[in-house]
Each structure stands twice: as C-alpha cells, then as structure tokens.
C-alpha positions as CSV (number, residue, x, y, z in Angstrom):
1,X,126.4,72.6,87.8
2,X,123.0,74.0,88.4
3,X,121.2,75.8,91.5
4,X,119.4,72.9,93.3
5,X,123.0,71.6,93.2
6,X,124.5,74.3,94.9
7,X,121.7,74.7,97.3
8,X,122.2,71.4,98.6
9,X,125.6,71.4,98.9
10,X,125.7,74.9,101.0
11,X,122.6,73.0,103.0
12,X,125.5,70.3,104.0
13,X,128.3,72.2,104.8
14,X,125.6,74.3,107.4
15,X,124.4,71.0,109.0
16,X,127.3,69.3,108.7
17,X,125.2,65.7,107.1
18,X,123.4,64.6,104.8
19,X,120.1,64.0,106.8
20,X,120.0,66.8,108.5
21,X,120.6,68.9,104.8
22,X,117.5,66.7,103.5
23,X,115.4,67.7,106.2
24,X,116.1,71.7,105.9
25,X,115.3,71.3,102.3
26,X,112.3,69.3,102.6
27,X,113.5,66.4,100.7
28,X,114.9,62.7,101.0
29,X,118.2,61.7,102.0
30,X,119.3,59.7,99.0
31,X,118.0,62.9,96.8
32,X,120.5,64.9,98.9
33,X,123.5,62.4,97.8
34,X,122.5,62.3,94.3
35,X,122.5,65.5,94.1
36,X,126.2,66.0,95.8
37,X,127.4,63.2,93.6
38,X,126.0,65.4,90.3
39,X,128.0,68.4,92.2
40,X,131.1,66.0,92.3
41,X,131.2,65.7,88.6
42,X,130.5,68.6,87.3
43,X,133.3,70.5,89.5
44,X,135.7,67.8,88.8
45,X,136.6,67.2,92.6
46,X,135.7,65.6,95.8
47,X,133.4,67.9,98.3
48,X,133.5,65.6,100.9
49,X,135.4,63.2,102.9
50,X,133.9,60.1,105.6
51,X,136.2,60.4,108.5
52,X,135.3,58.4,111.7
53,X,131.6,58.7,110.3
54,X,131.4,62.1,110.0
55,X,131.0,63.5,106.9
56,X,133.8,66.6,106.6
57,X,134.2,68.9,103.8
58,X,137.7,68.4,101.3
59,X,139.9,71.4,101.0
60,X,138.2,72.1,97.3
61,X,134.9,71.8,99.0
62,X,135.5,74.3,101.4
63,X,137.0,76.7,98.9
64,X,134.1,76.2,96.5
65,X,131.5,76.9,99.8
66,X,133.6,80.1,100.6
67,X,132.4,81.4,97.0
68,X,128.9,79.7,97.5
69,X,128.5,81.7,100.7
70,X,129.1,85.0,99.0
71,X,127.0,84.7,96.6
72,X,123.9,84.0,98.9
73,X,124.5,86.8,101.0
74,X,124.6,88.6,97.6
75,X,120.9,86.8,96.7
76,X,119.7,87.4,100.5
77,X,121.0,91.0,100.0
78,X,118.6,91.6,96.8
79,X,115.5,89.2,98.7
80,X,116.1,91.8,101.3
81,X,116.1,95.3,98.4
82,X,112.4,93.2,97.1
83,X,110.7,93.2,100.5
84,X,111.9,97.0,100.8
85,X,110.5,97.7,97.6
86,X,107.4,96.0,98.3
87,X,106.9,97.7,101.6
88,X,108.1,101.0,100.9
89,X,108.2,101.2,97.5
90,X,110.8,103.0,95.4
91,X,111.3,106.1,98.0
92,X,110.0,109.1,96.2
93,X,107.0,110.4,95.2
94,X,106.0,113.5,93.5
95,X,102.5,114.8,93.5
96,X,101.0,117.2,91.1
97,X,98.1,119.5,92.9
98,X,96.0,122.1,92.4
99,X,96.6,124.6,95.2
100,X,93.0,124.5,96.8
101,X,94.1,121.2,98.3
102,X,97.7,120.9,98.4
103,X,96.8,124.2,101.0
104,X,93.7,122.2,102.8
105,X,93.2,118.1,102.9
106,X,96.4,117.3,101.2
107,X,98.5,117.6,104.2
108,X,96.7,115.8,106.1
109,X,96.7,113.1,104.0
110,X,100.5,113.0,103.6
111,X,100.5,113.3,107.6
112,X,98.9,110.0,107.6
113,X,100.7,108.6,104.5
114,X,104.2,108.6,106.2
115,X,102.5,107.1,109.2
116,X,102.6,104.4,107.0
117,X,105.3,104.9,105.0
118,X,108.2,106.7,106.9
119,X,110.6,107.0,104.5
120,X,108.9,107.9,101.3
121,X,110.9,111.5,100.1
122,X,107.4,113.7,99.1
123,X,107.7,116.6,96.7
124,X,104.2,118.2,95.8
125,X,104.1,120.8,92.9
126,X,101.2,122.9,93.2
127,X,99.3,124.5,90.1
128,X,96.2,124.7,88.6
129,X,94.5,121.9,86.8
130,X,95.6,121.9,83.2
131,X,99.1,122.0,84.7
132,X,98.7,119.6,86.9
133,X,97.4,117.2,84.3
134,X,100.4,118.9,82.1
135,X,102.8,117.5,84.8
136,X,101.3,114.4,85.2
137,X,101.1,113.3,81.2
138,X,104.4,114.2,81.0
139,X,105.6,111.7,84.0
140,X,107.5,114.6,85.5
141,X,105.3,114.3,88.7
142,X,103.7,110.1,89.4
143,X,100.1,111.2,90.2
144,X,98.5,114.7,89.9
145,X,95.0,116.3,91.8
146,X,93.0,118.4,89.6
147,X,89.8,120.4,90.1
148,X,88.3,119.9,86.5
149,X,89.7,118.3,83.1
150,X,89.5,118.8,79.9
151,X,87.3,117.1,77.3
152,X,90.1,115.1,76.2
153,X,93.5,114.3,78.6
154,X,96.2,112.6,76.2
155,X,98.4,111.1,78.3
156,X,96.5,110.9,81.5
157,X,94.3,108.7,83.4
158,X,91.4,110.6,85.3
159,X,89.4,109.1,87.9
160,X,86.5,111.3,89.9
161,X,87.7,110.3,93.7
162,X,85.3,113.3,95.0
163,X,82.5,115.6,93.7
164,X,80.9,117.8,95.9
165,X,78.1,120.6,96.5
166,X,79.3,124.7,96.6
167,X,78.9,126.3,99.5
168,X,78.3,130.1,99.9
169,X,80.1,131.8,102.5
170,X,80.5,135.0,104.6
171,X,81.8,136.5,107.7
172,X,80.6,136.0,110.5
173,X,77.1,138.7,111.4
174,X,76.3,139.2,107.9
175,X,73.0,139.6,106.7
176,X,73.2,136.2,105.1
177,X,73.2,134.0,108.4
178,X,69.5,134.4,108.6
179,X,68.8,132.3,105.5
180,X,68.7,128.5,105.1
181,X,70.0,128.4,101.7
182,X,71.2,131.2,99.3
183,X,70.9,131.7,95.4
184,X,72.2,133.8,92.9
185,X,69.8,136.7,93.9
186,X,70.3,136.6,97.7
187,X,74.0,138.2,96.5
188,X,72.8,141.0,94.4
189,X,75.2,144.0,95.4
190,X,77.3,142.0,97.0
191,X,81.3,142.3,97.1
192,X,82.4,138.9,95.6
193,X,85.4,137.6,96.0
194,X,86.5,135.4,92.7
195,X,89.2,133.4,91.1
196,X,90.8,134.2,88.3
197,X,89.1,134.8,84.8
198,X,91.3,132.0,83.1
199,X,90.5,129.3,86.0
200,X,87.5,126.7,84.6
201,X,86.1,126.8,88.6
202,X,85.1,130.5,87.7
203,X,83.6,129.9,84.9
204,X,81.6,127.2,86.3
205,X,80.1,129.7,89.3
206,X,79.8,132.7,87.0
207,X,77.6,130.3,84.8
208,X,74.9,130.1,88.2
209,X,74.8,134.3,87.9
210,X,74.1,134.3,84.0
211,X,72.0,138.0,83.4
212,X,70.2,139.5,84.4
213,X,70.6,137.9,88.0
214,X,74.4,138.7,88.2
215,X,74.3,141.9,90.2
216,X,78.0,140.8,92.1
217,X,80.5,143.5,92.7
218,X,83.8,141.8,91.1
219,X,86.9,143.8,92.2
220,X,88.4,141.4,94.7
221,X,90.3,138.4,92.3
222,X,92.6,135.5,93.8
223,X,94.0,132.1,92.2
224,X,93.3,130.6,95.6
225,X,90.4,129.5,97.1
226,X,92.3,129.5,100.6
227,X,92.4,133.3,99.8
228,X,89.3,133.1,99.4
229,X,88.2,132.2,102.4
230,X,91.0,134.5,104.5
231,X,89.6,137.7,102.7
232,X,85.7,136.9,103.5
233,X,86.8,136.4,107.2
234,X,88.3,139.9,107.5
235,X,84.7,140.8,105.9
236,X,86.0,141.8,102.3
237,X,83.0,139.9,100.5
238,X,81.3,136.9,100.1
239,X,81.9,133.6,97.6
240,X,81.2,130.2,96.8
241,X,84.1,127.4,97.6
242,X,84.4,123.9,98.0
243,X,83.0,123.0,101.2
244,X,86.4,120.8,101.9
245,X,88.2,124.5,101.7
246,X,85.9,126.3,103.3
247,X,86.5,123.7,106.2
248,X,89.9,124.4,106.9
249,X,89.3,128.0,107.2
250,X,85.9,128.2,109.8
251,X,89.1,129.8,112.2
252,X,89.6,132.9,109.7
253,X,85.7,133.9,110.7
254,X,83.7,132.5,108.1
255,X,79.9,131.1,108.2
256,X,78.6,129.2,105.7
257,X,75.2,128.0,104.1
258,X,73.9,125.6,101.1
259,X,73.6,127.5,97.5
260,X,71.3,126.9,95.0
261,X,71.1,126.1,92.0
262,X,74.2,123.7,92.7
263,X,77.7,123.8,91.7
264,X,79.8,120.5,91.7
265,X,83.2,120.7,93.2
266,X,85.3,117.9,91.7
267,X,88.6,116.0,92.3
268,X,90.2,114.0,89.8
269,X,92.9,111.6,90.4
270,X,95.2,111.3,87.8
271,X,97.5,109.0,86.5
272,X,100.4,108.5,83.7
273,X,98.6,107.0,80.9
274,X,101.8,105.3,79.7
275,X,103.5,104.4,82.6
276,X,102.6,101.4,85.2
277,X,101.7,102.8,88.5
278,X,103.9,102.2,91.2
279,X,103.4,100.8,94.5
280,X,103.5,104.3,96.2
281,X,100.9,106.0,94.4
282,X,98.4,102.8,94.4
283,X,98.8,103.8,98.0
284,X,99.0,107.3,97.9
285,X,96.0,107.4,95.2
286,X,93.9,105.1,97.4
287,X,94.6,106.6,100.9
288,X,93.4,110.2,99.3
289,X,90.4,108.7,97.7
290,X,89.5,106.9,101.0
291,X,89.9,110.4,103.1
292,X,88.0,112.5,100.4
293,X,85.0,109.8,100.1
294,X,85.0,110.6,104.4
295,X,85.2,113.9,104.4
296,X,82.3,114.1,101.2
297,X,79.8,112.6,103.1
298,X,78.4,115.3,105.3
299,X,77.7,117.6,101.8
300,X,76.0,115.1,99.4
C-alpha cells in the first residue's frame, strides 16, 4: 500500500467513478483501475462493487475511506500550519536595540511591520550596543540594532543598513542659527550635553574636540540621545546627534545645522551567527533597512 494508491482510491470514493477520479488526478482511466486493483491486493479485500453500472464502494472500502478521510484532513491541517508559517512566520519576534532608535524610527517601523504581519507577538529589549550584540550572539533576542561594533563580533552577523552625518543642535534663538555649518570651535564655552563616558558614540564626538579646541562645558551627562535632544530644547546646552534622533524631537524646540569635521552615525543590523534566520526577521531586517536607506537620503 503506498500513497498514489490511497490518493486514488479517496479520488473515487469523492467522484463516485473511475473517470471522473482520473480526470481530478490528471491521469488515465486504466491508470486509475490499476492502481485500485494494486489497492485491492495489498488490503486483502474488495473496495468496490458494479451494481446496475455504477461503481459503489464495499462495506471494507468504506471503512478503509473513513480512516483515509481522517488522515487527509490531518495532512490538509499541516498544508494549512505551512502556508501560516510561510506568511506569518513562527509568531514572535524579539528585537535587540540600542535605545536611540527603539525611542525614534523603530516604532515606526514596527507600526508598518504588523501592517503586514498582524499577528507577529514583538518584544524589543533596548540597550546599548555591546549588549545588544551580547543579546543577539547569544540568540536570546533573533536580530539586534547597534550603533557601533566591536572589532571582532563572535557570534554575530553585522551588516551596515545606515551611516549617516552628525548634526549639531540647539534651541531655538541661540547664537548658533546664524551660521551655515558649525565646528568644534564655534562651541567653545558652550554647555554640552553628552552621553555617557563608557558609550563608544562619545568617544567618537569627543575625538572631533581633541585639545586644545575642546573648550565644552561637560556637566550635563545622559545614556540617551532622545535626552539629548529634550534637554537642548528646554535650552540646557547644545550637542551633536544622529540626525534620525534629532528628527523626532524638532517638537521639543530644537534647531539644527551641519558639523564639521564629520562624525558618522552608524546602524548595524545584526544577526545570529549560528542560527538560520527566520522568515520574520528576513522581513523585519529588510523592512528597517528599506526605511533607514529613505530616511538617510536627505543627510548624505
């Protein structure tokens, strides 16, 4: 007894011939009867029974089709659980992000993910970027979004997705609105708002005010670059931000201009390095690169 077999005999009982069964399965008649006969022999009884020309099932063949029935709904039932899958994926996804965008683009980006995909469960875990990548090597979260990596990442896959020019900025009426751009000396003795010592972002700006041009006044400190931007509103300093922060914040009261020399603000898109990537995050990890590419071109 085999499956062609079985399929064929379930495609007679639901036509209720042999013709019509051929036809359904895109084959010949005399294939159909062959195959029935096969059927016959293997089970050890008659299937069916010519009475008056039409071609009814035995007792023992409606039995057996009772069982045959069952487990195609059980085979239509798992066809159905693929075509889920494949649509929707697996149903959960967990997102490792550093906080200057799981507080800016990265909502907006899930708002238009479960557009798509309404019945994804998301749980985002924000941190900075070595534990991001941390959460992400270890497969505890399926994709992570860090602002800077390390020379080596064991156990992670990083892709650049965006990279980006600084931007100074400063409440609104401040001295610095009457320049074009701004450099490292148009800021001496000014209050500057900064991340924290330990964050590689800070060292990367504090590196554009090496002596003797850093004349900043450092006494306001913040892990957030969304902080950032809410304490230069209320006219507490000035700073230098992604430009996809200081976006999200132009409410809070905030101008801004070019800086020179430039610093880069990147995004890496990071992966499991030992795990395959499931459908969700291709989709996830494509749909964010696709909004951040966007967004990038109006500061390259």
């Amino acid at each position: 007894m085999n499956f062609k077999q079985v399929e064929t005999f379930r495609a007679v009982m639901l036509s209720g011939s042999m013709t019509a069964a051929a036809e359904a399965l895109h084959t010949s008649q005399p294939n159909v009867s062959r195959l029935i006969a096969q059927l016959e022999r293997s089970s050890g009884f008659k299937l069916f029974e010519r009475v008056s020309g039409r071609l009814l099932p035995t007792d023992e063949g409606a039995a057996l089709f009772a069982d045959v029935e069952r487990a195609f709904i059980g085979l239509q039932s798992i066809e159905d659980s693929a075509q889920n899958i494949r649509r929707a994926g697996t149903g959960k996804l967990r997102i490792a992000s550093v906080p200057s965008l799981s507080l800016t683009v990265l909502p907006r980006v899930i708002q238009r993910f479960r557009q798509q995909n309404p019945d994804v469960a998301i749980s985002i875990h924000t941190s900075d970027s070595p534990t991001a990548t941390h959460w992400t090597a270890s497969q505890y979260c399926d994709l992570g979004l860090a602002s800077y990596i390390g020379e080596e990442t064991p156990g992670v896959k990083p892709t650049l997705i965006c990279d980006v020019p600084g931007i100074c900025i400063f409440p609104k009426g401040h001295r610095l609105a009457a320049l074009e751009t701004i450099g490292p000396e148009d800021l001496r003795d000014e209050e500057f708002v900064s991340l924290l010592h330990n964050d590689g972002t800070r060292a990367r700006i504090d590196r554009a005010f090496a002596m003797p041009l850093d004349r900043r006044k450092l006494s306001l400190e913040t892990p957030f670059a969304a902080t950032i931007c809410s304490l230069v509103g209320l006219g507490l300093g000035v700073s230098i931000v992604s430009p996809m922060v200081a976006l999200e914040y132009r409410h809070m009261g905030i101008e801004v201009r070019p800086f020179r020399p430039q610093i880069r603000f990147s995004t890496y898109l990071l992966l499991p390095a030992d795990r395959p990537q499931s459908l969700l995050s291709q989709r996830f990890g494509a749909l964010i690169s696709e909004m951040l590419t966007e967004a990038a071109k109006d500061w390259q």
